[in-house]
PyMOL Python script that loads the backbone (N, CA, C, O; Angstrom):
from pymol import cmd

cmd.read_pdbstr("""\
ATOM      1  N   UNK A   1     132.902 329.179 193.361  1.00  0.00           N
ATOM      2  CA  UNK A   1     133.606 329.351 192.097  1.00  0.00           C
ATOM      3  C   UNK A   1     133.143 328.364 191.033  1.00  0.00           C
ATOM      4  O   UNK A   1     133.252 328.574 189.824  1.00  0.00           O
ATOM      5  N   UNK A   2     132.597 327.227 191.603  1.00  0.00           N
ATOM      6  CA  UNK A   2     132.344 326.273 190.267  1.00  0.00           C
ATOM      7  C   UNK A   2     130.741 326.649 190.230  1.00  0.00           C
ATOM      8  O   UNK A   2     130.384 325.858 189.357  1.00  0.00           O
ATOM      9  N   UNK A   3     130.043 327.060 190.460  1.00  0.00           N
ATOM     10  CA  UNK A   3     128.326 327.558 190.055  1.00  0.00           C
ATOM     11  C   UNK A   3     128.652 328.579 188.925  1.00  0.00           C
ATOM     12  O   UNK A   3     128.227 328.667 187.773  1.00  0.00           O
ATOM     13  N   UNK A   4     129.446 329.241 189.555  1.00  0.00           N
ATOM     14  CA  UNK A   4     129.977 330.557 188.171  1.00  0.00           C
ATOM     15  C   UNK A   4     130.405 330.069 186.651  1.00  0.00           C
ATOM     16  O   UNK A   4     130.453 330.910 185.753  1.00  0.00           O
ATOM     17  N   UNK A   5     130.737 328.586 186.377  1.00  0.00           N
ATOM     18  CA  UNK A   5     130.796 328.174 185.365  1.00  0.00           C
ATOM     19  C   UNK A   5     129.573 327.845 184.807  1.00  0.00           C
ATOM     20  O   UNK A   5     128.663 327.247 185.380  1.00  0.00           O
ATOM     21  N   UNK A   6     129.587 328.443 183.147  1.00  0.00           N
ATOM     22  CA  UNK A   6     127.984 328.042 182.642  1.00  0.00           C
ATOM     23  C   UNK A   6     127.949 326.610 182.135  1.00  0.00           C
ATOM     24  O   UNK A   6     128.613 326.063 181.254  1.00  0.00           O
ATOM     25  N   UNK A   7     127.051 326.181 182.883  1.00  0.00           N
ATOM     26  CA  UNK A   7     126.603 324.709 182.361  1.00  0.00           C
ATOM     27  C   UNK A   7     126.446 323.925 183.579  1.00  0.00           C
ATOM     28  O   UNK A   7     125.812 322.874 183.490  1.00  0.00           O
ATOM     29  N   UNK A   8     127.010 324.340 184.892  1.00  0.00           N
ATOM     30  CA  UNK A   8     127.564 323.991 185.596  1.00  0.00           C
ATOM     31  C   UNK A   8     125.965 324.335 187.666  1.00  0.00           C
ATOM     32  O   UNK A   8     125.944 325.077 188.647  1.00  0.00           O
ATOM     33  N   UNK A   9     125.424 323.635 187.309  1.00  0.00           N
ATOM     34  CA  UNK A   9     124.506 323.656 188.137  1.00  0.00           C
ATOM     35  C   UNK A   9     125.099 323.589 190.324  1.00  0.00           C
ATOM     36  O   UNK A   9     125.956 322.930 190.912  1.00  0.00           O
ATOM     37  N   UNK A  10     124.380 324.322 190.656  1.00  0.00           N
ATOM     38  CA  UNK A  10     124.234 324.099 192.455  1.00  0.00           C
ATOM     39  C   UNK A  10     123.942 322.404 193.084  1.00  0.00           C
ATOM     40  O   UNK A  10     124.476 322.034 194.130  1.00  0.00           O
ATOM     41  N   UNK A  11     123.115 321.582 192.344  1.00  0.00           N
ATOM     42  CA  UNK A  11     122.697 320.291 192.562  1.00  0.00           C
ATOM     43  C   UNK A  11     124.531 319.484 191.742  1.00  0.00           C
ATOM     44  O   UNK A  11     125.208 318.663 192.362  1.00  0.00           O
ATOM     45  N   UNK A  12     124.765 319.822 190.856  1.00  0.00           N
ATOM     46  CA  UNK A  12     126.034 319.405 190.344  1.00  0.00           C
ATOM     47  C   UNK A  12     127.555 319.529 191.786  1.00  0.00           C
ATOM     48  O   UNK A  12     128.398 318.831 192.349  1.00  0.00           O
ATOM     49  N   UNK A  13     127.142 320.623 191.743  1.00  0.00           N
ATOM     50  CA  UNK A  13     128.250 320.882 192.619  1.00  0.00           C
ATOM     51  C   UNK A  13     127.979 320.287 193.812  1.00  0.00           C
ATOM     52  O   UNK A  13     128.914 319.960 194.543  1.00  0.00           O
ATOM     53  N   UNK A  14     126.889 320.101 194.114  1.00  0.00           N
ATOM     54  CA  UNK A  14     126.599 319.685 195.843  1.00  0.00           C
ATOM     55  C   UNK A  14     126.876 318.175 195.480  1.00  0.00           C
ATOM     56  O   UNK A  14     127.561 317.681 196.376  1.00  0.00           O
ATOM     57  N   UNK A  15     126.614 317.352 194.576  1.00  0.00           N
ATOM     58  CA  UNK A  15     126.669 316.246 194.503  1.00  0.00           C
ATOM     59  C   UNK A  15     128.342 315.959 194.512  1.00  0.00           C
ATOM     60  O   UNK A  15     128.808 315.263 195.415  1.00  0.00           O
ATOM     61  N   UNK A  16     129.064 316.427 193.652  1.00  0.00           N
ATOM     62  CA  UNK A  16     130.690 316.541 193.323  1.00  0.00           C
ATOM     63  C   UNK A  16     131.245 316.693 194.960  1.00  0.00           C
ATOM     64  O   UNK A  16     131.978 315.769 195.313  1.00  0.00           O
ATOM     65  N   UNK A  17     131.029 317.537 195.773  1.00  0.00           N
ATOM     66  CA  UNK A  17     131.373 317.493 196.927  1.00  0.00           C
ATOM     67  C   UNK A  17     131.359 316.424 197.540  1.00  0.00           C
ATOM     68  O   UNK A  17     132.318 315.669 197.696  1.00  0.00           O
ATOM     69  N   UNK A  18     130.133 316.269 197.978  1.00  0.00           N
ATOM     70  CA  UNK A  18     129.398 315.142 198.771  1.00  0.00           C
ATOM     71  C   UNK A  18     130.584 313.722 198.470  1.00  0.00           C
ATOM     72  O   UNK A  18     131.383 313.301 199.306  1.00  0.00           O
ATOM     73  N   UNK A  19     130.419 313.248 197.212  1.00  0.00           N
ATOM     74  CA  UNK A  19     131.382 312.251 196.875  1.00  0.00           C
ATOM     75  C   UNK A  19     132.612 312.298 197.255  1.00  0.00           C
ATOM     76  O   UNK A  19     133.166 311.513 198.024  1.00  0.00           O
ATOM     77  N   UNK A  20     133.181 313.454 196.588  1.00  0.00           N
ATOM     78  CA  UNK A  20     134.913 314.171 197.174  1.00  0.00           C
ATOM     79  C   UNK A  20     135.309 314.176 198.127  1.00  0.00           C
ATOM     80  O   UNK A  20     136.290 313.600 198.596  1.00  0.00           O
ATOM     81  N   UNK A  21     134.414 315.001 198.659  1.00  0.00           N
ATOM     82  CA  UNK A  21     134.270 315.766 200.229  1.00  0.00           C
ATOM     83  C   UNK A  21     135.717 317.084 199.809  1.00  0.00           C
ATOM     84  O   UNK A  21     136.210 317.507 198.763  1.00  0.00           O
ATOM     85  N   UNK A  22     135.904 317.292 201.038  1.00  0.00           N
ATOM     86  CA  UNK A  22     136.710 318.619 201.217  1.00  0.00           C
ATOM     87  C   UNK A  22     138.293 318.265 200.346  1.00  0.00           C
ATOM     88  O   UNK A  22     138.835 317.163 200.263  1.00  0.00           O
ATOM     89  N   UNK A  23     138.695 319.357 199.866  1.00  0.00           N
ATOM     90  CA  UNK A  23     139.541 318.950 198.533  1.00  0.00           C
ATOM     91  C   UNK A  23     140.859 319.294 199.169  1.00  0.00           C
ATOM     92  O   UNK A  23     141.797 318.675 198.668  1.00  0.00           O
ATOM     93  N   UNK A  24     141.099 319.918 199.906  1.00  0.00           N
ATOM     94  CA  UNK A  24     142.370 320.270 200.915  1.00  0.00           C
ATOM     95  C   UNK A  24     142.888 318.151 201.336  1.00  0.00           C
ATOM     96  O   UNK A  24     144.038 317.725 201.445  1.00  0.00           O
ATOM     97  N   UNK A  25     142.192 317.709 201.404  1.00  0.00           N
ATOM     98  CA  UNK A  25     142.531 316.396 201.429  1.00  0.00           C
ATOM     99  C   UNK A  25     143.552 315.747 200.271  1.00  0.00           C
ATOM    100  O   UNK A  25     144.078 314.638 200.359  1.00  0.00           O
ATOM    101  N   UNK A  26     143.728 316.784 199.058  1.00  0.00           N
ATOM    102  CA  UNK A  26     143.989 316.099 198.036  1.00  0.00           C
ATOM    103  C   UNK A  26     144.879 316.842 197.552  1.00  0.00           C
ATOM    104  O   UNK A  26     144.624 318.033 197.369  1.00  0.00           O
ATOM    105  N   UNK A  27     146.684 316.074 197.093  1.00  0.00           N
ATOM    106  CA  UNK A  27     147.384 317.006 197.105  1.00  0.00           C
ATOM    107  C   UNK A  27     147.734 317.161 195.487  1.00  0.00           C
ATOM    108  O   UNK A  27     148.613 317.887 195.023  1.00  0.00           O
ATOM    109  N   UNK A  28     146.856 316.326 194.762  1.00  0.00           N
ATOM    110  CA  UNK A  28     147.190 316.490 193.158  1.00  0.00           C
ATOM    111  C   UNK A  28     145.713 315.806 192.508  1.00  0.00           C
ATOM    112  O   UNK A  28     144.986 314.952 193.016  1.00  0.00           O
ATOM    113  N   UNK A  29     145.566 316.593 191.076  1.00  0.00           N
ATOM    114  CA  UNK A  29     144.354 316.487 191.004  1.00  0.00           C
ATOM    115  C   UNK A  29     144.029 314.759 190.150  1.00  0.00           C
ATOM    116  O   UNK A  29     142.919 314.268 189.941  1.00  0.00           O
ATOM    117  N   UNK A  30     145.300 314.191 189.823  1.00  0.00           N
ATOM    118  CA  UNK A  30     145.217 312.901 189.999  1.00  0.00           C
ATOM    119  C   UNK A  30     144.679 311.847 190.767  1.00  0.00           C
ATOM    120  O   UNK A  30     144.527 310.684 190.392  1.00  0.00           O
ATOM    121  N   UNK A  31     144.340 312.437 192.111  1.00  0.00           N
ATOM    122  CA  UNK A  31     144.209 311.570 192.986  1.00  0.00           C
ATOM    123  C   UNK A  31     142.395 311.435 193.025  1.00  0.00           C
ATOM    124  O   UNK A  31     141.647 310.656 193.616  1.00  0.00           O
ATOM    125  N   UNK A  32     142.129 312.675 192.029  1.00  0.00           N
ATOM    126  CA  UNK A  32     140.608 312.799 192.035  1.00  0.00           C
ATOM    127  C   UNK A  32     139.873 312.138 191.214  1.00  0.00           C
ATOM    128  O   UNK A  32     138.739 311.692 191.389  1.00  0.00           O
ATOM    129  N   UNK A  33     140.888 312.056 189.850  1.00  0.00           N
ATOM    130  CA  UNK A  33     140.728 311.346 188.817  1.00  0.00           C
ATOM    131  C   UNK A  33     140.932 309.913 189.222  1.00  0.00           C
ATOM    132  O   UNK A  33     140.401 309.232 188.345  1.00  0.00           O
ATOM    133  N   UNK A  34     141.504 309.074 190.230  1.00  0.00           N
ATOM    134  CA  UNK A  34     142.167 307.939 190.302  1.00  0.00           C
ATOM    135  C   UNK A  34     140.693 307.376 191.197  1.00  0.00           C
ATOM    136  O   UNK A  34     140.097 306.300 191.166  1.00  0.00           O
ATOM    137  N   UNK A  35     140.470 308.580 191.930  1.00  0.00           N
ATOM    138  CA  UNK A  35     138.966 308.230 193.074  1.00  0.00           C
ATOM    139  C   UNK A  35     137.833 307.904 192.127  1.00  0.00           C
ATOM    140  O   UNK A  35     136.987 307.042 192.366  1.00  0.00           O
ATOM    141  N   UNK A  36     137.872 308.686 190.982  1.00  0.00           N
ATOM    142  CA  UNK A  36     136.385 308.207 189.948  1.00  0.00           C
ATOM    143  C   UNK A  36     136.334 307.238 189.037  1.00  0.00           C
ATOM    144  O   UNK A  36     135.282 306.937 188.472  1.00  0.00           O
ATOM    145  N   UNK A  37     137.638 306.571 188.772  1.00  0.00           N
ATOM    146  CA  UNK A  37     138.227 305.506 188.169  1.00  0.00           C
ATOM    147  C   UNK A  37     137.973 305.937 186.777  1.00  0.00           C
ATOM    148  O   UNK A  37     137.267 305.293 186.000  1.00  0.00           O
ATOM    149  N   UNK A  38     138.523 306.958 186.511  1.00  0.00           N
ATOM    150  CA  UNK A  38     138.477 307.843 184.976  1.00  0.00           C
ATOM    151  C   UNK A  38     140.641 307.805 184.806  1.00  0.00           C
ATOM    152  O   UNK A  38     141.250 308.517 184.008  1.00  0.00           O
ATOM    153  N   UNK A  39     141.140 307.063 185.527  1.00  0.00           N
ATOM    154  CA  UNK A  39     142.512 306.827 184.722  1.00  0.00           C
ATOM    155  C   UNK A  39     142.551 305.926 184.025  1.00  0.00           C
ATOM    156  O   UNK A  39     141.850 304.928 184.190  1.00  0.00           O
ATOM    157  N   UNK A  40     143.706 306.135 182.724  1.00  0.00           N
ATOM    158  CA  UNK A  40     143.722 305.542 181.862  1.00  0.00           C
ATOM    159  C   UNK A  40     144.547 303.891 181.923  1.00  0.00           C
ATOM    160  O   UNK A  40     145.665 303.678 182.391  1.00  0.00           O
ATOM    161  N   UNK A  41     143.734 303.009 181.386  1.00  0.00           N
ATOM    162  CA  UNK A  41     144.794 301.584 181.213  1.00  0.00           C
ATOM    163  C   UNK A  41     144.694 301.094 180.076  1.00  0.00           C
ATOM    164  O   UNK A  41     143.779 301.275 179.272  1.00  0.00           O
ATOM    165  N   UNK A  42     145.901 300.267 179.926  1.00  0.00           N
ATOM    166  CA  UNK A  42     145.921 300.106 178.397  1.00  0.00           C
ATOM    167  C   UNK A  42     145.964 298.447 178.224  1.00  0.00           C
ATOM    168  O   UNK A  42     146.809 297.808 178.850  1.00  0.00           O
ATOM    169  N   UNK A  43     145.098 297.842 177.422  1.00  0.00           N
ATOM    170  CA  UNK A  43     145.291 296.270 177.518  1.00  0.00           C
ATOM    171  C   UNK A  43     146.229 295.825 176.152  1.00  0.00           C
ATOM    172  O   UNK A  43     146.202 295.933 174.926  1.00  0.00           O
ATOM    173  N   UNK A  44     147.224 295.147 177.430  1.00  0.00           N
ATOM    174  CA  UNK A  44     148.667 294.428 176.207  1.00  0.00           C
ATOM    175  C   UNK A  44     148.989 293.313 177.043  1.00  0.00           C
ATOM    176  O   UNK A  44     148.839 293.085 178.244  1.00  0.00           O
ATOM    177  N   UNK A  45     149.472 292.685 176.082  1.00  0.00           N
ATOM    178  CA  UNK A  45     150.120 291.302 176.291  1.00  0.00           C
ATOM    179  C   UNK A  45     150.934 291.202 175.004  1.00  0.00           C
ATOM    180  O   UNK A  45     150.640 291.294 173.812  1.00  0.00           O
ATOM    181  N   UNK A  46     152.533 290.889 175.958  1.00  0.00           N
ATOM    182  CA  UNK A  46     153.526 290.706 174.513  1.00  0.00           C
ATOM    183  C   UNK A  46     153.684 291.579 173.550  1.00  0.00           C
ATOM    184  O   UNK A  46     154.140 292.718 173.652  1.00  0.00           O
ATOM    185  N   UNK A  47     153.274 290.992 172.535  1.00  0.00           N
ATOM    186  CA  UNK A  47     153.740 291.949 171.439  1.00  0.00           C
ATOM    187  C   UNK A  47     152.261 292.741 171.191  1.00  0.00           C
ATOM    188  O   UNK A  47     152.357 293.696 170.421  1.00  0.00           O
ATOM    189  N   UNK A  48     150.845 292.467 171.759  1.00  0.00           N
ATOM    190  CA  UNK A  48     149.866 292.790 171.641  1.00  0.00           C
ATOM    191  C   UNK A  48     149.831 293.935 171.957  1.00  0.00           C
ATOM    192  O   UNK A  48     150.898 294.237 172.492  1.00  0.00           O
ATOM    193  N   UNK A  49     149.187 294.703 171.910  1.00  0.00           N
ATOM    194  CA  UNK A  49     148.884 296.200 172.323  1.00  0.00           C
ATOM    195  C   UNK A  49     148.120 296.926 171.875  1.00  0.00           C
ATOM    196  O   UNK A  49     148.239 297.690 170.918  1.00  0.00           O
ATOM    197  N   UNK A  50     146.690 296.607 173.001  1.00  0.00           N
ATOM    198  CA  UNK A  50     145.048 296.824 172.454  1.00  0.00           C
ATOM    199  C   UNK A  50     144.777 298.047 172.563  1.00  0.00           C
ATOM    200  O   UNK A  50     145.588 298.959 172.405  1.00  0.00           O
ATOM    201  N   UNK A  51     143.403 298.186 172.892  1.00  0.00           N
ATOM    202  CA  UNK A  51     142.656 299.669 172.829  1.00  0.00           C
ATOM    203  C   UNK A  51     143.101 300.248 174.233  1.00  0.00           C
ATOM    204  O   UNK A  51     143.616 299.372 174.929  1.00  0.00           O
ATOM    205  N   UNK A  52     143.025 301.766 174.965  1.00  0.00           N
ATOM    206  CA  UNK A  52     142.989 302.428 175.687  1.00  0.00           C
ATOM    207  C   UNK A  52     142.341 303.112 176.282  1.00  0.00           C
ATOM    208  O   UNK A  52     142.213 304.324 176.111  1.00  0.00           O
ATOM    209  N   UNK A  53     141.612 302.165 177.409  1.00  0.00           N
ATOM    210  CA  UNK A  53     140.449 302.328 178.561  1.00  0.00           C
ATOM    211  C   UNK A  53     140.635 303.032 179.240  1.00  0.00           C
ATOM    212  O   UNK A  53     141.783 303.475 179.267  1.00  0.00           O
ATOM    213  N   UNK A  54     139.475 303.648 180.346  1.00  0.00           N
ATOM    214  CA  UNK A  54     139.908 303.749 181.552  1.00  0.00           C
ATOM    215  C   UNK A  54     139.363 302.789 182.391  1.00  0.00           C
ATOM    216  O   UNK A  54     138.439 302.198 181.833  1.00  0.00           O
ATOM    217  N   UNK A  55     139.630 302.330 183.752  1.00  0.00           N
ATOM    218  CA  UNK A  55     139.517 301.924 184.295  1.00  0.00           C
ATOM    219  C   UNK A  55     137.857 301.419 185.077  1.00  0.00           C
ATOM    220  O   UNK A  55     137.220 300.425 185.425  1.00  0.00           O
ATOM    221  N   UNK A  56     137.798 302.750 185.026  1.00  0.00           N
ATOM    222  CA  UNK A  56     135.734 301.884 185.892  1.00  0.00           C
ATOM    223  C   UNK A  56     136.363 301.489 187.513  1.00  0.00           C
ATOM    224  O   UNK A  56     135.450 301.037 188.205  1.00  0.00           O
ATOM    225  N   UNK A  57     137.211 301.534 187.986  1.00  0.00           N
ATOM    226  CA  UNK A  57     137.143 300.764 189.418  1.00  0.00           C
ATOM    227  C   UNK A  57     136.739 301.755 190.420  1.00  0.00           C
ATOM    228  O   UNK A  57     136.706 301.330 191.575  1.00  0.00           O
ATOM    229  N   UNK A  58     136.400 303.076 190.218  1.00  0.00           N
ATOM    230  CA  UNK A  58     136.085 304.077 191.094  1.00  0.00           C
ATOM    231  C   UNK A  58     135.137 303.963 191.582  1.00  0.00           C
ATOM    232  O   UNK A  58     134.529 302.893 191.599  1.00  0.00           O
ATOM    233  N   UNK A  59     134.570 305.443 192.337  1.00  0.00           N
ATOM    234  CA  UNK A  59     132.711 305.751 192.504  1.00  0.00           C
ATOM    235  C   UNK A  59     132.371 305.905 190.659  1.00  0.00           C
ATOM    236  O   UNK A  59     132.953 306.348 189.669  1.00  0.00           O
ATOM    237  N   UNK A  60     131.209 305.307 190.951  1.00  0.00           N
ATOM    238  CA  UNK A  60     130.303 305.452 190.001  1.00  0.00           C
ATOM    239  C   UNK A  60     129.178 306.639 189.990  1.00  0.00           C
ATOM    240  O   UNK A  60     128.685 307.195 189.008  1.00  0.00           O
ATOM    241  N   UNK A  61     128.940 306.844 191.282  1.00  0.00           N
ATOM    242  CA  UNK A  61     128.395 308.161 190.936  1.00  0.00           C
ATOM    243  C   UNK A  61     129.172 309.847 190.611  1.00  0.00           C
ATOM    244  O   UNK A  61     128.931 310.788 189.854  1.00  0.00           O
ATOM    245  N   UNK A  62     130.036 309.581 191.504  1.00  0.00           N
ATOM    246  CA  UNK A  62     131.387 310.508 190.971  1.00  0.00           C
ATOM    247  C   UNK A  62     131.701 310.318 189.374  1.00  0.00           C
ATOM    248  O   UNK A  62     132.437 311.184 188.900  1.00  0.00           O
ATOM    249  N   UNK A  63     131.254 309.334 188.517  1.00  0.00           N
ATOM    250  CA  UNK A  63     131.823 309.504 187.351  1.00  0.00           C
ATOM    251  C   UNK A  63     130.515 310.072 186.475  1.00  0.00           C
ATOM    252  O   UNK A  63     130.812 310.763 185.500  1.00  0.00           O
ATOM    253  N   UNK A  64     129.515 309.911 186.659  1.00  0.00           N
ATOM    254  CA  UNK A  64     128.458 310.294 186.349  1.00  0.00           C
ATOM    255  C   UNK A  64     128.146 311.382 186.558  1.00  0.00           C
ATOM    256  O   UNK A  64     127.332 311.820 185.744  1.00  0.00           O
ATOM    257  N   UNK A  65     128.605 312.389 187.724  1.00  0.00           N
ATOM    258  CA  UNK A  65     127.855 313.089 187.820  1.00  0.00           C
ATOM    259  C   UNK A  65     129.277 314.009 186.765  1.00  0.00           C
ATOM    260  O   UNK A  65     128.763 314.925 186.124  1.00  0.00           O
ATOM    261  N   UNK A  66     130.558 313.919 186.566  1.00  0.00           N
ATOM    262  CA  UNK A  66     131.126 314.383 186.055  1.00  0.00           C
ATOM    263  C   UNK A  66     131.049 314.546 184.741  1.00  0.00           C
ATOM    264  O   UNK A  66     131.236 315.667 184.269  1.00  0.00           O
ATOM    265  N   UNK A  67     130.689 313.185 183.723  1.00  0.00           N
ATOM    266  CA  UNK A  67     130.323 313.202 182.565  1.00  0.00           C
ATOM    267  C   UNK A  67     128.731 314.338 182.551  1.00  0.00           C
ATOM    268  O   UNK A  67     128.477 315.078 181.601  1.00  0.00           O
ATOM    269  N   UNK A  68     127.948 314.235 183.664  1.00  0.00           N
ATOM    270  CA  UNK A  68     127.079 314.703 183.263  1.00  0.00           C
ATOM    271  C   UNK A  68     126.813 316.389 183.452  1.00  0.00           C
ATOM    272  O   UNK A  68     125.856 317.136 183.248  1.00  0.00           O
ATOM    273  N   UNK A  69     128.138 316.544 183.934  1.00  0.00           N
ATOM    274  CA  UNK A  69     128.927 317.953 183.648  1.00  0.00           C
ATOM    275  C   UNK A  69     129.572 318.849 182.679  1.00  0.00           C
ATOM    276  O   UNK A  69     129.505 320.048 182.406  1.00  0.00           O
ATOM    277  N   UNK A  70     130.493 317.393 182.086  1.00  0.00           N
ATOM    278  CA  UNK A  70     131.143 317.610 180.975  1.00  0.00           C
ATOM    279  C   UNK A  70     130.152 317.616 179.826  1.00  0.00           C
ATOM    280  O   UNK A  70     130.198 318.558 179.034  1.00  0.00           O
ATOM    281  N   UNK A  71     129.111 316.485 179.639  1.00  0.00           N
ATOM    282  CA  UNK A  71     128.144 316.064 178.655  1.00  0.00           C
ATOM    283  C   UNK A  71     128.268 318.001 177.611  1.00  0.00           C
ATOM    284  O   UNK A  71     128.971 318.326 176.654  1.00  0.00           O
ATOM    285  N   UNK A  72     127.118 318.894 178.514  1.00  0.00           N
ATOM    286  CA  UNK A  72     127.150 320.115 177.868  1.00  0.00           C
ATOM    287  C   UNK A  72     128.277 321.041 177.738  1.00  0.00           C
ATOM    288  O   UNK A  72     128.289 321.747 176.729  1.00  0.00           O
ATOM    289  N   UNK A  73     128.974 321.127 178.362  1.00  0.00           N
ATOM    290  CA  UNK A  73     130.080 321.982 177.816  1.00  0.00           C
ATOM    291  C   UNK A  73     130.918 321.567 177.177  1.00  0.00           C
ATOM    292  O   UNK A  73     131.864 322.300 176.890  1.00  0.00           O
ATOM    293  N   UNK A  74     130.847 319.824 176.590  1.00  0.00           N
ATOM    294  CA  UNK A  74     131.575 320.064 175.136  1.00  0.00           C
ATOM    295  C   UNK A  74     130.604 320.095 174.248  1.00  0.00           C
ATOM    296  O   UNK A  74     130.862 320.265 173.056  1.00  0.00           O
TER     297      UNK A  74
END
""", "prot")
cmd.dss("prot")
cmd.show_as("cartoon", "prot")
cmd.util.cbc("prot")
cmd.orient("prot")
């Protein structure tokens, strides 16, 4: 089902797996987002209240290969 999306390559998908692995493991799609360290944090202190990151503490190739998914279809 995900090759059938245009933009969306066989080497893409095999890689997205590989990282994931089997998705029945996963009971919300948060937990996929939380694995690539693409959730959001926000830096504050006090009355401060900075810009709104995400995180980075994930796989790194899981985030890459996702941006480099997303890259063309936006």
């Amino acid at each position: 089902l995900m090759i059938a999306i245009k933009g969306v390559g066989p080497m893409s998908v095999a890689g997205f797996f590989a990282e994931v692995g089997d998705l029945s493991n996963y009971r919300d799609p948060r937990q996929i987002i939380k694995l690539a360290g693409l959730n959001i944090m926000m830096n504050q202190s006090g009355k401060y209240a900075g810009q709104t990151t995400i995180t980075k503490r994930g796989r790194r190739k899981l985030r890459s290969i996702l941006y480099k998914v997303a890259r063309p279809l936006a």
